[in-house]
N, C-alpha and C positions, 0 to 999 in steps of 0.2 A: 504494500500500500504506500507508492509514492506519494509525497507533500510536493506536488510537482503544481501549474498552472492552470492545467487543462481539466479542472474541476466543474466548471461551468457549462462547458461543452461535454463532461463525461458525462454528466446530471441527464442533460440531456438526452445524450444517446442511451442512458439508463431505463429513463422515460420510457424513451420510442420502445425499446426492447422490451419491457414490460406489457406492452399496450398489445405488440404480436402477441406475448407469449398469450393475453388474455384472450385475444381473437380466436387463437388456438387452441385455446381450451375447450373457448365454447364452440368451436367446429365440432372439436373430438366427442363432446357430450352429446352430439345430438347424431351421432354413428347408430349405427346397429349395436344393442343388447351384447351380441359376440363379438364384438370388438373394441369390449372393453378393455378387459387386460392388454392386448396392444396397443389402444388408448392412452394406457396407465403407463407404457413404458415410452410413447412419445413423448408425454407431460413429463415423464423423468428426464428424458433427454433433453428437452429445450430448456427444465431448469438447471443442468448442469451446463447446457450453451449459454444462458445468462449469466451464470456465477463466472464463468469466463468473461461476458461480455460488460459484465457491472465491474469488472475488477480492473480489466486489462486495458483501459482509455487511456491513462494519464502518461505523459512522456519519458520515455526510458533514459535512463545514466549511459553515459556512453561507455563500455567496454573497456576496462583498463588491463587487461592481462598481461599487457607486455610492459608495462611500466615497469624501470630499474630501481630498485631499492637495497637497502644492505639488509642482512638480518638483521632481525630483532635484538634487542640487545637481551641477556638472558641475566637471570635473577635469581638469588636462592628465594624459598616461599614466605623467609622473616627478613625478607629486604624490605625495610623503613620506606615510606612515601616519598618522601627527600630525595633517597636514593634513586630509585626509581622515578622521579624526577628529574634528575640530571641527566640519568644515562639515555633518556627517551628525546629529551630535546638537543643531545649530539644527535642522536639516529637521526631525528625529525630534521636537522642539517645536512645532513647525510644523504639523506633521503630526496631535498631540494636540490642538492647538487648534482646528483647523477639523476635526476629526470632532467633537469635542464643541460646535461651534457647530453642526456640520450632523446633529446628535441623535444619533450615531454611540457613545453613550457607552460601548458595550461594548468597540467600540475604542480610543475615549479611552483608558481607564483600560486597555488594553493596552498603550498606546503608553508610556503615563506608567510603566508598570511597567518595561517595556524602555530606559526612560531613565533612571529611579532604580540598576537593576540594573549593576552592577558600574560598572565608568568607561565604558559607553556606544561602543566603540570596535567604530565599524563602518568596514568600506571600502566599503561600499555603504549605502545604504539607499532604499527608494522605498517612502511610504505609500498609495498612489494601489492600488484597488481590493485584490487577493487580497494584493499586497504583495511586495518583498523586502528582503532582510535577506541583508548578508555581517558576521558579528560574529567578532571578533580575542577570543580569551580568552588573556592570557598577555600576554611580550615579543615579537614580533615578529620586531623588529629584532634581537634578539641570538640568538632562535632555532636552533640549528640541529638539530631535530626538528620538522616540523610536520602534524600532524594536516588535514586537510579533510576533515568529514563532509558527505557531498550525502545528504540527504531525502529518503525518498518522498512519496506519494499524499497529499494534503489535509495539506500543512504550508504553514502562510500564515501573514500575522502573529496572525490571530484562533487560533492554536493554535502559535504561536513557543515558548510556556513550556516546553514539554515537548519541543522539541526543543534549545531551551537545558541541560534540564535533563542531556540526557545529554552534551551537549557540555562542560560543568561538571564533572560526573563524571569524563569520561575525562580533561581538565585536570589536574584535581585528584592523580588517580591519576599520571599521567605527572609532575608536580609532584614529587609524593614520591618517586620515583628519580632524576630527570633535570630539575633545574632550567630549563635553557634547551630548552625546549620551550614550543609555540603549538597551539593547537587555533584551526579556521578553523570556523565553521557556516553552513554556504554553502547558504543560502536564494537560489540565484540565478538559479530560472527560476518558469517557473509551472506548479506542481505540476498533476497532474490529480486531478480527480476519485474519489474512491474509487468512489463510484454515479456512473459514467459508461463511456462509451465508448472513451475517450481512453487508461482507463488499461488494458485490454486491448491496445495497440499503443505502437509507439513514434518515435509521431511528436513528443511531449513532449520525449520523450527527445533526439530527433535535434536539437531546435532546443537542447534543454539545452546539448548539450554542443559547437555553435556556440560559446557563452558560456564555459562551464566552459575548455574548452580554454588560450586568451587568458590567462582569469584565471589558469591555472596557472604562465604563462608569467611574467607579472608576479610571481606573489606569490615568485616564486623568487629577485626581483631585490629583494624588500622584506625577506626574510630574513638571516639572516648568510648571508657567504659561503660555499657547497657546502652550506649548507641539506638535507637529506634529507627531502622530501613523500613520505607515504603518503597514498592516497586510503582513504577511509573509506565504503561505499556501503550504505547498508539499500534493503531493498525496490524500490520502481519507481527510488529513486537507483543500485541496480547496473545499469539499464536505462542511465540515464545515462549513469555510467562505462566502461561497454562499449562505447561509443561516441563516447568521447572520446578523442582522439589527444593522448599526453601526449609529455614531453621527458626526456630525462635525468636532471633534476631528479626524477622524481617514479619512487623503487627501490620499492615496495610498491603495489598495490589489494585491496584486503579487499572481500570479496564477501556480504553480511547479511543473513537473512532475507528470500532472493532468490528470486524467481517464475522466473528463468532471466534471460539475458539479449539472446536474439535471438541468439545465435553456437553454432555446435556445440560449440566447445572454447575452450580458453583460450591456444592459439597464434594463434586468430584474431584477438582482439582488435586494435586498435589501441594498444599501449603495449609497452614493453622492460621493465614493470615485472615485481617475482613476483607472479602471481596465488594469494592465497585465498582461500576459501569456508566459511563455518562455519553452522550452524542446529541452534536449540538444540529439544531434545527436546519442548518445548513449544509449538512456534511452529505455527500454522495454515498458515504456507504450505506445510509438507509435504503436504499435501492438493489442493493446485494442480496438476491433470495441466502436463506437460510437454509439450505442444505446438505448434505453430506450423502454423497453417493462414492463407494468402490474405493473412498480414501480423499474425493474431489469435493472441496468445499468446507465451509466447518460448522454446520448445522447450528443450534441455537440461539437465537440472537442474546447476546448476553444483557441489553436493557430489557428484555423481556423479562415481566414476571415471574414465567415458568425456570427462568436462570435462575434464580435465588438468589442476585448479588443485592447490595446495596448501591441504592439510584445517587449519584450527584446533578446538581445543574450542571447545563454544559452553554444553556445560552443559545444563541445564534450561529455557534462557531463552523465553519465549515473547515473540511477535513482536513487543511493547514492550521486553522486559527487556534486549536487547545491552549497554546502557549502565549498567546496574543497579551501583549501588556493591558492590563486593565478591562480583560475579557471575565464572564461569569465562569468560565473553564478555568480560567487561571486561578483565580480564588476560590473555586471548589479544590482542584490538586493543592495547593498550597495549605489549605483547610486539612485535608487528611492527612499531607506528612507531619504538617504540627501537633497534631491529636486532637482538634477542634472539629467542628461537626458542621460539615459544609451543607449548603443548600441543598436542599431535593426538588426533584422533579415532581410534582402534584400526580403528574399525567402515566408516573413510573412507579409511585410507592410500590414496595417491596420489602417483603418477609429479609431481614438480614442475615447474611451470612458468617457466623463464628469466627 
């Protein structure tokens, strides 16, 4: 789920495609008696051509595979933030120098931008093809509120700006009531495709949250002591999240402009966290049938009722704006990682999740 432009125009084609699929339905209803059941398996197949066709609109990231990077820099697992701070913004130089030697300059001068930007404080970083990025905004170490937002669909370093920028945002905001708070931007697998196949399924997902998992465990040990992590999920990132087994550490998962998440409800997950769900009145992915066929699609909408999460306001936001300074999304998230009880949805109440 890209935060790409083409929101407007996807809406749209979401539209039209809806409207067929309803034509087609009521063609198929008014068939012969015995042609139901092959009825029934047309209507499956046009709503799995929609969850394609509601998902796969917005503009794709361009292909970095062959971009030169160094490796990573490597770590023992009780290397200090500090440490790993420094060693990531050599790499991150490292890394601007040989795409700009290997003609890469669109990256370059991304790279150079992500190393001028703030004090450059990654726990991760790896330049080498689509890229990742784990960036620290904030104290850390004296933290105890910490934010981790996971990405969706076509976030790589060649379009990192924009998912810095909401991570910035929400910073900022949480800054202004609660000083010792960290927001995490956990760039730390490799996003799928928006125009692909990958990002109908979740298999991205499942290797995600292999990764995700780990690092939650850790980052709980780099915070202050009893730390409170909320996980932060937009889009094909609540795929993720769903599927990542978390620890004690982490009381909150916020569910964002979410396609579903491959689970019927929100006791199934894997976490003892509260689960919530919000999506703002503007967002395109209300337009995403809700199903799960063969492994394709992720069947329950998680602001439904029958999800069991807890609803937040989300406002107007369309499927870029969760993070929007001074939006009703923003101050709902900001509300749940501080342990304050954000607005609900009248239109959503819902049974809450443990």
């Amino acid at each position: 789920m890209a935060t790409g432009t083409a929101e407007t125009t996807g809406t749209a084609r979401t539209t039209g495609a809806a409207g067929t699929a309803g034509a087609a339905g009521t063609a198929l209803d008014t068939g012969a008696a015995g042609a139901g059941a092959w009825g029934g398996r047309i209507r499956r197949t046009v709503l799995a051509a929609l969850v394609a066709a509601a998902v796969v609109f917005p503009v794709s990231a361009a292909a970095s595979a062959d971009v030169p990077a160094p490796v990573p820099a490597p770590f023992a697992e009780e290397a200090a933030p500090q440490v790993r701070y420094a060693a990531n913004r050599a790499n991150l130089a490292e890394a601007a120098r040989m795409a700009q030697q290997g003609d890469r300059t669109g990256r370059a001068a991304r790279l150079r931008a992500m190393e001028a930007a703030g004090a450059a404080r990654f726990l991760t970083f790896d330049g080498r093809g689509r890229g990742r990025a784990v960036e620290v905004l904030g104290e850390l170490e004296t933290a105890d509120r910490v934010a981790v937002l996971v990405p969706g669909s076509d976030t790589t370093l060649d379009t990192y700006e924009r998912f810095r920028a909401g991570a910035v945002a929400l910073q900022q905001r949480l800054q202004a009531e609660h000083p010792r708070s960290a927001v995490v931007a956990w760039l730390g697998y490799d996003t799928p495709g928006t125009v692909s196949t990958t990002v109908l399924t979740a298999a991205r997902a499942d290797l995600a949250a292999t990764e995700l998992a780990p690092f939650l465990d850790g980052l709980a040990g780099m915070a202050a002591p009893g730390a409170r992590l909320s996980l932060l999920c937009h889009s094909y990132g609540s795929v993720v999240c769903a599927r990542t087994p978390t620890g004690p550490a982490v009381g909150d998962m916020a569910l964002f402009g979410s396609p579903g998440t491959g689970a019927a409800a929100a006791r199934d997950l894997p976490t003892g966290a509260r689960v919530w769900a919000g999506r703002g009145s503007g967002d395109w992915v209300a337009n995403v049938p809700h199903v799960r066929l063969g492994g394709l699609g992720f069947g329950t909408d998680p602001v439904d009722r029958a999800f069991g999460a807890r609803a937040f306001a989300a406002g107007a936001a369309g499927h870029s704006d969760y993070l929007k300074p001074g939006s009703d999304s923003l101050e709902s998230l900001a509300a749940i990682v501080l342990g304050t009880t954000p607005a609900s949805e009248a239109s959503h109440a819902q049974a809450p999740h443990a």
